[in-house]
Every structure is written in structure tokens, then in C-alpha cells.
VEXNULUM-160118 format. One record per residue (C-alpha): residue in one letter; x, y, z. Coordinates in steps of 0.1 Angstrom, whole numbers, padded with zeros to 4 digits. Layout:
residues N
+------+-------+-------+-------+
| type |     X |     Y |     Z |
+------+-------+-------+-------+
|    a |     X |     Y |     Z |
...
+------+-------+-------+-------+
***
This chain:
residues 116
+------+-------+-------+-------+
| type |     X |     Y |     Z |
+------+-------+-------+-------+
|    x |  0163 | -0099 | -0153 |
|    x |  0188 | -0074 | -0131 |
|    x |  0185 | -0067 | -0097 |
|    x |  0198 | -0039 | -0076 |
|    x |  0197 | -0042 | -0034 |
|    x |  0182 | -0008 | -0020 |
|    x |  0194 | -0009 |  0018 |
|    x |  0180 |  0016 |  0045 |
|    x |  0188 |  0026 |  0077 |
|    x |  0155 |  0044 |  0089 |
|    x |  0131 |  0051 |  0123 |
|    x |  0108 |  0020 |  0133 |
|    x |  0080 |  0044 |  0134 |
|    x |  0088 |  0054 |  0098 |
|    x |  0091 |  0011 |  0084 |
|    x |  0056 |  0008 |  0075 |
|    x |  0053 |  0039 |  0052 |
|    x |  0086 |  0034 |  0036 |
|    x |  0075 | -0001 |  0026 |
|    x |  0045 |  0010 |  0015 |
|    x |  0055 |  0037 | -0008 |
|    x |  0083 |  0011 | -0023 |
|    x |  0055 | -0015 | -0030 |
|    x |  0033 |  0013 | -0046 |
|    x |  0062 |  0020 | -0074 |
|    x |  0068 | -0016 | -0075 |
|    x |  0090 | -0037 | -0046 |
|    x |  0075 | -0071 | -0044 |
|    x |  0089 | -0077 | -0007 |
|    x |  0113 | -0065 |  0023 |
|    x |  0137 | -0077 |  0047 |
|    x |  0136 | -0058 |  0080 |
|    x |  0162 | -0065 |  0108 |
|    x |  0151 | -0044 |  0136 |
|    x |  0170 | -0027 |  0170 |
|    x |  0199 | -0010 |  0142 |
|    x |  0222 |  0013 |  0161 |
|    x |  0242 |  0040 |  0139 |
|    x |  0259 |  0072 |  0142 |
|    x |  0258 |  0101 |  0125 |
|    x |  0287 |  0130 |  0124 |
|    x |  0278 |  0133 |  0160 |
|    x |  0279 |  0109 |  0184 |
|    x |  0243 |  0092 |  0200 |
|    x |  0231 |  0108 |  0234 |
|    x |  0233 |  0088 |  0266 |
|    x |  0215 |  0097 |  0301 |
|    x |  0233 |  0077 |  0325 |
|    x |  0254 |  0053 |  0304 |
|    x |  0218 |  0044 |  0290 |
|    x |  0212 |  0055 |  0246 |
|    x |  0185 |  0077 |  0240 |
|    x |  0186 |  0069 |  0210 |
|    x |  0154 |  0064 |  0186 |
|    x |  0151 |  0029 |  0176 |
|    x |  0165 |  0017 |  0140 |
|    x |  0151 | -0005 |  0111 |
|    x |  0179 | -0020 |  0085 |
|    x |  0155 | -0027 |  0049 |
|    x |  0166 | -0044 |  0025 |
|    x |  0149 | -0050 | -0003 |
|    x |  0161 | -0066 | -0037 |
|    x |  0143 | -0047 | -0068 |
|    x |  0143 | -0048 | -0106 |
|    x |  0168 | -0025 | -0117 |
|    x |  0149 | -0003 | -0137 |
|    x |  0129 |  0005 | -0108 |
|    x |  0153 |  0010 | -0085 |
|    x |  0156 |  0047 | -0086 |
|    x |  0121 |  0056 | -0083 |
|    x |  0116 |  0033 | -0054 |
|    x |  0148 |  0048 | -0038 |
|    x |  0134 |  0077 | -0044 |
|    x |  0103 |  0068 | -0028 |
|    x |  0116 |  0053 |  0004 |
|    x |  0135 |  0086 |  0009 |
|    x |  0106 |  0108 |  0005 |
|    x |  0086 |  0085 |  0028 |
|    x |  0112 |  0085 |  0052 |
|    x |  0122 |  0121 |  0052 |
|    x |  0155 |  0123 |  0046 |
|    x |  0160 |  0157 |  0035 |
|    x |  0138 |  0167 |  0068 |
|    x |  0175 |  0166 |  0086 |
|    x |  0209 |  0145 |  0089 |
|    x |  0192 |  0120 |  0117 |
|    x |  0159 |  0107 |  0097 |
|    x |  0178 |  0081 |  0073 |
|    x |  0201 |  0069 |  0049 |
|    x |  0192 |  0047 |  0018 |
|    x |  0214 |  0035 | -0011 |
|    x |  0215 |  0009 | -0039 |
|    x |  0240 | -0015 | -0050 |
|    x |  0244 | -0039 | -0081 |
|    x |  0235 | -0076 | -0075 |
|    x |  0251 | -0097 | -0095 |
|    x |  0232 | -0127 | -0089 |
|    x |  0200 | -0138 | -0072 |
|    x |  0186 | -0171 | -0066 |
|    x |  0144 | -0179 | -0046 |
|    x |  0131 | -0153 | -0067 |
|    x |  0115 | -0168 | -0096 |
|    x |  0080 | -0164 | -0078 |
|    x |  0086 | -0129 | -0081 |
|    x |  0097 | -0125 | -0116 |
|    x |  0067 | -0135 | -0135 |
|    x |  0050 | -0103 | -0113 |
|    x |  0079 | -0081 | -0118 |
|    x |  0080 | -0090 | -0161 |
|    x |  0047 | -0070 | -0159 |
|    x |  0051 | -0041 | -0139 |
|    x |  0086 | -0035 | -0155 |
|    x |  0064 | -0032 | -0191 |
|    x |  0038 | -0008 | -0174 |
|    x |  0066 |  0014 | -0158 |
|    x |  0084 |  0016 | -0191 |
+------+-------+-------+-------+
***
């Protein structure tokens, strides 16, 4: 079995709808690391020294490749992406090895077959 990494940089009000839509087309788990900071083409807003900025959610989350694109696809629709250039970013990369995740591969066998 092959596995891709989706990572996303997205809103902490938005991390519970993102990983919910994933699961729905077939992400078995997450990693969050929470209090991101990023910048866009712009640079962040400060009042006083102090950033204004909205607080950030890193996601990982380590998915069968041949469901990667529809649950990229997913977390960017839940997230809003196209909304405007400050809701999120999300991409995938190949993983060319993965170890703890036998638990989830028995799960992910059968989903893969209903998906396909």
C-alpha cells in the first residue's frame, strides 16, 4: 500500500470541518499542531507590536494514495480556499515509507475497493 502526506495550513475555527470532510472521503486520522504563524504575499497586521493575526492549524494527515486527491479536494472545499488568498493552503507529497500504520491498513484495504 502507498501513501501520500496531505499537509494544511488552515483557520483553527475551520480544523474540525476540514477533518471531518477528509474522514468522510476516507482519512483514517490527523495530526494537528496548533498556534501556526504564516505569511502570505502580504505581510501579517500588528497593532502595537502585537499580531492580529487569526490563529493557525498545521494538518497533517498520511492517506492512501488513491484517495488523496479527493480528500485534498475535500479539505480545500471545507476550508475555503478559493474564498480568498488568506483562508488556506493544502498540498500532497509522496511518502516513501511509513511505519505504526498497520492498524490502519486492514480499514483502508476496504475503503480503497469501495472508492474504486
Amino acid at each position: 500500500m502507498r501513501f501520500k502526506l496531505i499537509i494544511a495550513f488552515v483557520d483553527s475555527d475551520k480544523t474540525d470541518n476540514i477533518l471531518n470532510a477528509a474522514r468522510e472521503e476516507g482519512a483514517t486520522g490527523s495530526t494537528i499542531i496548533s498556534q501556526a504563524r504564516g505569511e502570505g504575499l502580504n505581510h501579517n497586521q500588528t497593532f502595537l507590536g502585537l499580531s492580529i493575526d487569526t490563529p493557525r492549524d498545521v494538518l497533517l494527515l498520511l492517506v492512501e494514495q488513491h484517495l488523496s486527491r479527493a480528500i485534498l479536494e475535500s479539505v480545500a472545499k471545507a476550508g475555503e480556499f478559493d474564498r480568498d488568498d488568506q483562508e488556506g493552503i493544502a498540498f500532497q507529497i509522496d511518502v516513501e515509507d511509513a511505519v505504526g500504520v498497520a492498524h490502519q491498513i486492514k480499514a483502508l484495504e476496504t475503503t480503497v475497493e469501495e472508492k474504486l
